[in-house]
N, C-alpha and C positions, 0 to 999 in steps of 0.2 A: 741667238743671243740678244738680238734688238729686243725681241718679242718681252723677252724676259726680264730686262733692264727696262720694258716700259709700264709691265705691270709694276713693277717695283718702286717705281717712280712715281707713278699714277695710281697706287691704289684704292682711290674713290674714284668711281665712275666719274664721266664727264659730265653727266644729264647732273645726277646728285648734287655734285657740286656747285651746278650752274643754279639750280633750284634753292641750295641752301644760299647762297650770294645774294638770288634775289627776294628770300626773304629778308633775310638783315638788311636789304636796302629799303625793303618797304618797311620796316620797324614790327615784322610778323611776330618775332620769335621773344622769347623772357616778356619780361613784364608787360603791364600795361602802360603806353608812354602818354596819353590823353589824360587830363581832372576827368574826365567823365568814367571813364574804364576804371583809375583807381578807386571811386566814388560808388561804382557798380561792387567793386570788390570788399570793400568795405563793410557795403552795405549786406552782402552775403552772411562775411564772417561774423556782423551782428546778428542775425535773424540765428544762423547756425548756433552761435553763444545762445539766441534768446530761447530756442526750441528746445539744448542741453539741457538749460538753466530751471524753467517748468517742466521739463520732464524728472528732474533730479527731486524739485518741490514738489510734487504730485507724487511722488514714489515715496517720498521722505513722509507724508503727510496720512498717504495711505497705508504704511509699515504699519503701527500702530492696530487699525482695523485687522489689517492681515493674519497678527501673532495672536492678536485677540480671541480673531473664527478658527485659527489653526490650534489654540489651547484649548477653545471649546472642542473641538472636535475627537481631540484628545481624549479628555475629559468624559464626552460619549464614550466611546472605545472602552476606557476603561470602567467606566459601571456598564456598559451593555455587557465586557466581557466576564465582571464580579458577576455579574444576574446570569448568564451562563453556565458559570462556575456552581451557583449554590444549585442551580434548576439537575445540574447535572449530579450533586452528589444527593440532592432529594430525591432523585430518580435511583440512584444505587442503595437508598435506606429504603424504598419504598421496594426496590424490587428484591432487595436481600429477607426483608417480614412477607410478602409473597412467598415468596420459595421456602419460609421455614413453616408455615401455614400450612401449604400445601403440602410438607413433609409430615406436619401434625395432623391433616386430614387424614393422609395414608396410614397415619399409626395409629388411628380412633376407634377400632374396629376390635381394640382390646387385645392389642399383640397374638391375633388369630393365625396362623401359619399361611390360610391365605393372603393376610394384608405382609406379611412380611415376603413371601414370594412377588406379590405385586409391587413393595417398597423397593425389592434389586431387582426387578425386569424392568422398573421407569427410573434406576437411578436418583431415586430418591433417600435412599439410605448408606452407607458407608458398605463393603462387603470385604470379607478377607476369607482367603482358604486356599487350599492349594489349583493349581495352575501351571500357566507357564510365562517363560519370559523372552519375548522376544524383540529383537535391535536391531533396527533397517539401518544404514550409514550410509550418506554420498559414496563414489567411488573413489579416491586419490585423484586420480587424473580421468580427463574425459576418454571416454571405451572408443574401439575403434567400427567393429561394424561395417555399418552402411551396406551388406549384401543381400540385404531381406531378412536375413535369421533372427535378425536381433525382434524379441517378442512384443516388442513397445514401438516398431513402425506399423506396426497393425494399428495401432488405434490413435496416430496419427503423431508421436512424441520421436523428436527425433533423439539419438544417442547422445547425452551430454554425460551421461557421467551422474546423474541428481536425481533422486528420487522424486518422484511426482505423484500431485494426488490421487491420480490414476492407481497409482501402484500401490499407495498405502487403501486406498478402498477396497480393492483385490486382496488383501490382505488381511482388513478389517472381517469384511466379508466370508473369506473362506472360515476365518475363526468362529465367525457364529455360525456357520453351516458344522464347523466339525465340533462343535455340543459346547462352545464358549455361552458362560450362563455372564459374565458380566464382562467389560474392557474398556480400559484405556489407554492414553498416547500421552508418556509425556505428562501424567497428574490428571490429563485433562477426562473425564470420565462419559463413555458416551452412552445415546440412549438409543432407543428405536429413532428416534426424529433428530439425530447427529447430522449434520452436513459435512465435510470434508470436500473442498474447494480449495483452488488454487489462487493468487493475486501474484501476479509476475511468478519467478522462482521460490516464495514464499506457499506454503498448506499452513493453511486454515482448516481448524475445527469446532464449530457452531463460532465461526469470524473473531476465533483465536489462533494468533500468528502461532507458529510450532519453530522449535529449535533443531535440525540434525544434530545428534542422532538423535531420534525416532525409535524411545522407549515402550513398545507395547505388551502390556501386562493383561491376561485374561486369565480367570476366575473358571474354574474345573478338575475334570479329570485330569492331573498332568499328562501323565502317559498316554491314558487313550488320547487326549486334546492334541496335543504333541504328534503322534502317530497318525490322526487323520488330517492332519492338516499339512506335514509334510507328503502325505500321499494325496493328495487332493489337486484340482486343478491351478489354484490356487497357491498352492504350495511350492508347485511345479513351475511356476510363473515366476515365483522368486526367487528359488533356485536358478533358471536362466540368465534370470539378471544378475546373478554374482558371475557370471562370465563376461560380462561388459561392465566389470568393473565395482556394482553395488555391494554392499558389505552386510551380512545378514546371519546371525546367532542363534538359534534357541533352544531353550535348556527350559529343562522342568521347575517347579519351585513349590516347596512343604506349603511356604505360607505367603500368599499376595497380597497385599491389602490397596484396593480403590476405594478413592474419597467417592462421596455423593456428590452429582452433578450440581453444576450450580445455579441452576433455574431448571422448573421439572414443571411439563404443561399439564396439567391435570384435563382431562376430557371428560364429562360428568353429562351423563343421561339421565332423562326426565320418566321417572316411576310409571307405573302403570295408578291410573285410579281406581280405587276400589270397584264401582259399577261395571268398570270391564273386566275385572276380574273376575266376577260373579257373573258377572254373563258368560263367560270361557270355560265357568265352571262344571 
């Protein structure tokens, strides 16, 4: 109980206390008690006012410059981004008279049976007839899998459920092997030189974003088109994927109609000259 009653009593150490006594006798502690300490102090809090005081006038002084170069800047910004803007829609007039040129090269030939088969195998002319129609869709929910079967760990895509470009080129593809004469995805019409590529979960076709679902229209035989393409390997591959979930239709159709591509590369070889002709001859 002593112990207890002495911390209680004695709650500051003895050392502490004796330390704090002898500062207050030497005059350690609060202010300064000397003219000369206060005069020290003094002398601080002016130089600190005087260092505020020009730095507030130098900031005050400089503002001015500042909004000046930040409204030029501006000012850049937006005419660099105007001259952008016109450079980019001159580039879309220029390349829209390109591609109807080009579409007018292809038909110069005097509406010959051959320029108009060449006009729908480059996607240069609009095409309607009968076909078929066929609808890729994501799945509702991602597929389960993961035991190997699933036909899309082959080539490296794990089971999410979402169509990949992978899968619509397999598909694009088997159509033209089973006697599709013309196809598109979605309006978008493609050619011998179509790409179909991926950016994140997004397919791209010639680096147009594509919507699910993934309306593919091709130009033929319907029935036979139809018939060899669900018997084909390709066919067969997307059949598989409606068991992990992918959603996938197709049905014949009297009449399809595909728009013409919207730029067609024209590839144009250089004549023979006459002198080697008659030398061949």
């Amino acid at each position: 109980m002593s112990l207890i009653t002495n911390v209680m009593d004695h709650s500051l150490d003895d050392g502490y206390a004796e330390a704090a006594a002898r500062k207050k006798s030497q005059g350690e502690g609060g202010l300064p008690k000397t003219l000369r300490a206060k005069l020290g102090l003094a002398a601080g809090l002016v130089l600190a006012a005087l260092v505020v005081t020009l730095g507030a006038a130098q900031a005050r002084v400089a503002a001015p410059v500042v909004a000046k170069e930040r409204q030029e800047l501006i000012d850049r910004i937006d005419k660099e981004t105007a001259d952008a803007d016109r450079l980019e829609t001159s580039v879309d007039q220029l390349r829209d008279d390109v591609s109807a040129r080009q579409r007018a090269a292809l038909k110069s030939s005097g509406g010959s049976a051959e320029a108009d088969l060449v006009g729908l195998l480059s996607g240069a002319t609009a095409v309607h007839g009968p076909g078929v129609k066929l609808v890729v869709d994501d799945a509702k929910e991602a597929g389960g899998g993961g035991d190997g079967s699933n036909p899309r760990e082959a080539s490296g895509f794990s089971d999410t459920g979402r169509v990949r470009d992978r899968d619509m080129q397999r598909v694009v593809n088997g159509l033209w092997a089973s006697g599709a004469e013309a196809i598109s995805i979605n309006g978008q019409r493609l050619t011998a030189l179509s790409a179909i590529r991926a950016a994140g979960d997004a397919i791209l076709v010639d680096n147009r974003p594509l919507v699910p679902p993934y309306t593919v229209l091709a130009v033929g035989d319907g029935e036979r088109l139809s018939t060899r393409f669900q018997d084909s390997a390709d066919g067969l591959y997307l059949h598989a994927l409606e068991n992990y979930g992918i959603r996938a239709t197709i049905s014949t159709e009297d009449d399809v109609r595909l728009p013409a591509a919207p730029s067609v590369i024209v590839r144009t070889a250089q004549p023979k000259s006459e002198k080697s002709e008659k030398g061949t001859s």
